[in-house]
C-alpha positions as protocol buffer text, in pm:
chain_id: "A"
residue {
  index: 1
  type: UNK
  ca { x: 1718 y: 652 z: 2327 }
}
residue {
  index: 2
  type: UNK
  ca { x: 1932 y: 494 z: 2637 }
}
residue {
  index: 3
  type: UNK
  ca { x: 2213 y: 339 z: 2609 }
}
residue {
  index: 4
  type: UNK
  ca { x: 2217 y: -19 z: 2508 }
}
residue {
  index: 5
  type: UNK
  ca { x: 1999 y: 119 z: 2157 }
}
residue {
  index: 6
  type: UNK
  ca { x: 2301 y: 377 z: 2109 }
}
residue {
  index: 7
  type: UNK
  ca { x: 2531 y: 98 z: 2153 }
}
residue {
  index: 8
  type: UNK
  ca { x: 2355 y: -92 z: 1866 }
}
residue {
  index: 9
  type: UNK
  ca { x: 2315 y: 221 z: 1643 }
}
residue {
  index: 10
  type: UNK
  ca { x: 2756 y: 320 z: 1708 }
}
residue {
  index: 11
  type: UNK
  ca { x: 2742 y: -66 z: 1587 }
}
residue {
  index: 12
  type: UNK
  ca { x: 2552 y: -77 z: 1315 }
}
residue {
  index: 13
  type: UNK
  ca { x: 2744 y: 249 z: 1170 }
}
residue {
  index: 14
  type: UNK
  ca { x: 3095 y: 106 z: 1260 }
}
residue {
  index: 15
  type: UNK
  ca { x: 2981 y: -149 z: 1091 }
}
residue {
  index: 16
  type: UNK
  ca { x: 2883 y: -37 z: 780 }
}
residue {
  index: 17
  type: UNK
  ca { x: 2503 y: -155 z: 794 }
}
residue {
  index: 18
  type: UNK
  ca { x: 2394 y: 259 z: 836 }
}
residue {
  index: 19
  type: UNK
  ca { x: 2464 y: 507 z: 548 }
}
residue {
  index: 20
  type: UNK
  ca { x: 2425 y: 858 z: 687 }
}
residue {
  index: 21
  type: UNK
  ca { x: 2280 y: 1102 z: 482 }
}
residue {
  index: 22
  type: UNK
  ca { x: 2283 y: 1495 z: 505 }
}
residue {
  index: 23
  type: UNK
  ca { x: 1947 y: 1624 z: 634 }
}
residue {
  index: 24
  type: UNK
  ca { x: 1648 y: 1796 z: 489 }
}
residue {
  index: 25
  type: UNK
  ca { x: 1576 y: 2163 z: 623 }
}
residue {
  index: 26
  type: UNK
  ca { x: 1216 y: 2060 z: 776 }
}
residue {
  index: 27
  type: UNK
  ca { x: 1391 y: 1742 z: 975 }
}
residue {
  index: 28
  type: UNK
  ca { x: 1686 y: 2003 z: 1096 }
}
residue {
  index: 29
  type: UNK
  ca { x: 1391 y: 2225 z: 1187 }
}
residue {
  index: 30
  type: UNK
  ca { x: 1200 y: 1968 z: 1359 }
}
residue {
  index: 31
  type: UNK
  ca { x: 1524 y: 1849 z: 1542 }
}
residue {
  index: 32
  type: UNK
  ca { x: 1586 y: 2205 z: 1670 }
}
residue {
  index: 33
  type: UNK
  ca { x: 1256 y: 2241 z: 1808 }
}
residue {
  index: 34
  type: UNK
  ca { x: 1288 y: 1909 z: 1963 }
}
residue {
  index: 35
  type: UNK
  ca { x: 1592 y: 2035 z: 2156 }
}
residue {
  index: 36
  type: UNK
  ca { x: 1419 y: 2331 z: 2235 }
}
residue {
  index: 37
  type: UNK
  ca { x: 1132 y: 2173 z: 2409 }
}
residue {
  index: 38
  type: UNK
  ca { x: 1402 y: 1902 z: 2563 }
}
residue {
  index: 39
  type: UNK
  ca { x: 1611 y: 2203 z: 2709 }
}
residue {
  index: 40
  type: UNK
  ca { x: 1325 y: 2438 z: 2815 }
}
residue {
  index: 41
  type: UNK
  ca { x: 1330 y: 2478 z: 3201 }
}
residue {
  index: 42
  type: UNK
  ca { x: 947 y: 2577 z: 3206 }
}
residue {
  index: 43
  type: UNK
  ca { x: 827 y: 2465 z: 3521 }
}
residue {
  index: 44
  type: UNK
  ca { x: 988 y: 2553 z: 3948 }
}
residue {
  index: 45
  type: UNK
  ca { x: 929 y: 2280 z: 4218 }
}
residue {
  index: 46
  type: UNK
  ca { x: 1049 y: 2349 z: 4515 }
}
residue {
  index: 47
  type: UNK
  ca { x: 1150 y: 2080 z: 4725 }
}
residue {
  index: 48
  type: UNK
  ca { x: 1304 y: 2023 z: 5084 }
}
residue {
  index: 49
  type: UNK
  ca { x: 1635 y: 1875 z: 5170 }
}
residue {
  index: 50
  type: UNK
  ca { x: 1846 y: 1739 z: 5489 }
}
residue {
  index: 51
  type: UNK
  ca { x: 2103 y: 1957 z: 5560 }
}
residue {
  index: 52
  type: UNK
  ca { x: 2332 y: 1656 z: 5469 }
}
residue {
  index: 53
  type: UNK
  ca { x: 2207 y: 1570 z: 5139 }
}
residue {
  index: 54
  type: UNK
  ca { x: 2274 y: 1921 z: 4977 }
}
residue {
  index: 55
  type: UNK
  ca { x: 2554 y: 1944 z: 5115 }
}
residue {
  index: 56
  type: UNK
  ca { x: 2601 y: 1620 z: 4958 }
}
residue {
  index: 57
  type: UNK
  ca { x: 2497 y: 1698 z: 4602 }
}
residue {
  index: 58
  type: UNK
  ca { x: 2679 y: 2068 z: 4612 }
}
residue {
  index: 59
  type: UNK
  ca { x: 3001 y: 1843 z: 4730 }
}
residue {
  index: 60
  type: UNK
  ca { x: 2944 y: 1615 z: 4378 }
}
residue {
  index: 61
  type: UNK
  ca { x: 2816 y: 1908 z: 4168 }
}
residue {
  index: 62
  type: UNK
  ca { x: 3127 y: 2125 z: 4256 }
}
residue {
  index: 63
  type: UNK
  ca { x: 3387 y: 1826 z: 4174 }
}
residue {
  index: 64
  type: UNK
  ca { x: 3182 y: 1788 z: 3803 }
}
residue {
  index: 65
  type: UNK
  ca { x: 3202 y: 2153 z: 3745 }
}
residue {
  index: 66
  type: UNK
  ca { x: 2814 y: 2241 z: 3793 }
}
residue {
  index: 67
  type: UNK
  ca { x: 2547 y: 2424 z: 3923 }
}
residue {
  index: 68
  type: UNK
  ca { x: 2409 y: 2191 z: 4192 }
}
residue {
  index: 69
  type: UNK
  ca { x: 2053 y: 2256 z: 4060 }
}
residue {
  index: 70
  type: UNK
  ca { x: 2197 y: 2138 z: 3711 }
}
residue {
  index: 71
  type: UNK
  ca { x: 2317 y: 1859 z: 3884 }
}
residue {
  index: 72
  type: UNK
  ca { x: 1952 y: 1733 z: 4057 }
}
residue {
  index: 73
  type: UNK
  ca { x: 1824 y: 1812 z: 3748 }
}
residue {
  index: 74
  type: UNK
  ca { x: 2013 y: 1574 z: 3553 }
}
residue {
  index: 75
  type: UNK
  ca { x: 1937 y: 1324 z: 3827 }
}
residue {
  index: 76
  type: UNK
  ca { x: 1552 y: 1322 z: 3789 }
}
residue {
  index: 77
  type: UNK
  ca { x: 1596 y: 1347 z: 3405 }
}
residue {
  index: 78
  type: UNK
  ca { x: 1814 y: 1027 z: 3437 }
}
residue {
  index: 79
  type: UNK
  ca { x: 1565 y: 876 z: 3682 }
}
residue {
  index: 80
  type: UNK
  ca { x: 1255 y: 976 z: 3452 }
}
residue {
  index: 81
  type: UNK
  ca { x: 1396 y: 826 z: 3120 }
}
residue {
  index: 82
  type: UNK
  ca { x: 1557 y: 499 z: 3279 }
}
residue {
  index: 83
  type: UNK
  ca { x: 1892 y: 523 z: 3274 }
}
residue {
  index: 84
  type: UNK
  ca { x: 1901 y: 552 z: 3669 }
}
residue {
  index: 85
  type: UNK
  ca { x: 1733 y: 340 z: 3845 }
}
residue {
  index: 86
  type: UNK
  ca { x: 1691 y: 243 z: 4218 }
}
residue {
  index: 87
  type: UNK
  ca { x: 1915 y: -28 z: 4374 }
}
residue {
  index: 88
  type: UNK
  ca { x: 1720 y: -311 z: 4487 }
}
């Protein structure tokens, strides 16, 4: 989901044109897993750097409390799903 549909959805419940509901057991199971699998850190690249850029993103990572690797990570997830994209 990026950001403009959570936009809509805060809308839409603000609003009062969403009713929430509680959950069923097999859709809390299913969302679980789902987080699982999002959150799973199952695969190492290895990757090479200037000098200056991770110094860089250890610089940014430190001031937002992080691990810098949490930090890059967060970055290419970003990139991946959309909500970063390249300036043009």
């Amino acid at each position: 989901m990026n950001k403009k549909q959570e936009k809509e959805l805060l809308n839409a419940l603000e609003g009062g044109n969403i009713e929430l509901k509680n959950p069923s057991e097999s859709l809390l199971l299913e969302l679980e897993r789902a987080a699982d699998n999002t959150f799973r850190k199952d695969k190492r690249i290895n990757i090479r750097l200037s000098n200056h850029d991770l110094v860089g993103i250890q610089r940014k990572a430190s001031k937002q409390g992080l691990p810098y690797q949490a930090l890059i990570a967060s970055l290419i997830h970003q990139y991946v799903e959309g909500d970063l994209v390249a300036k043009r």
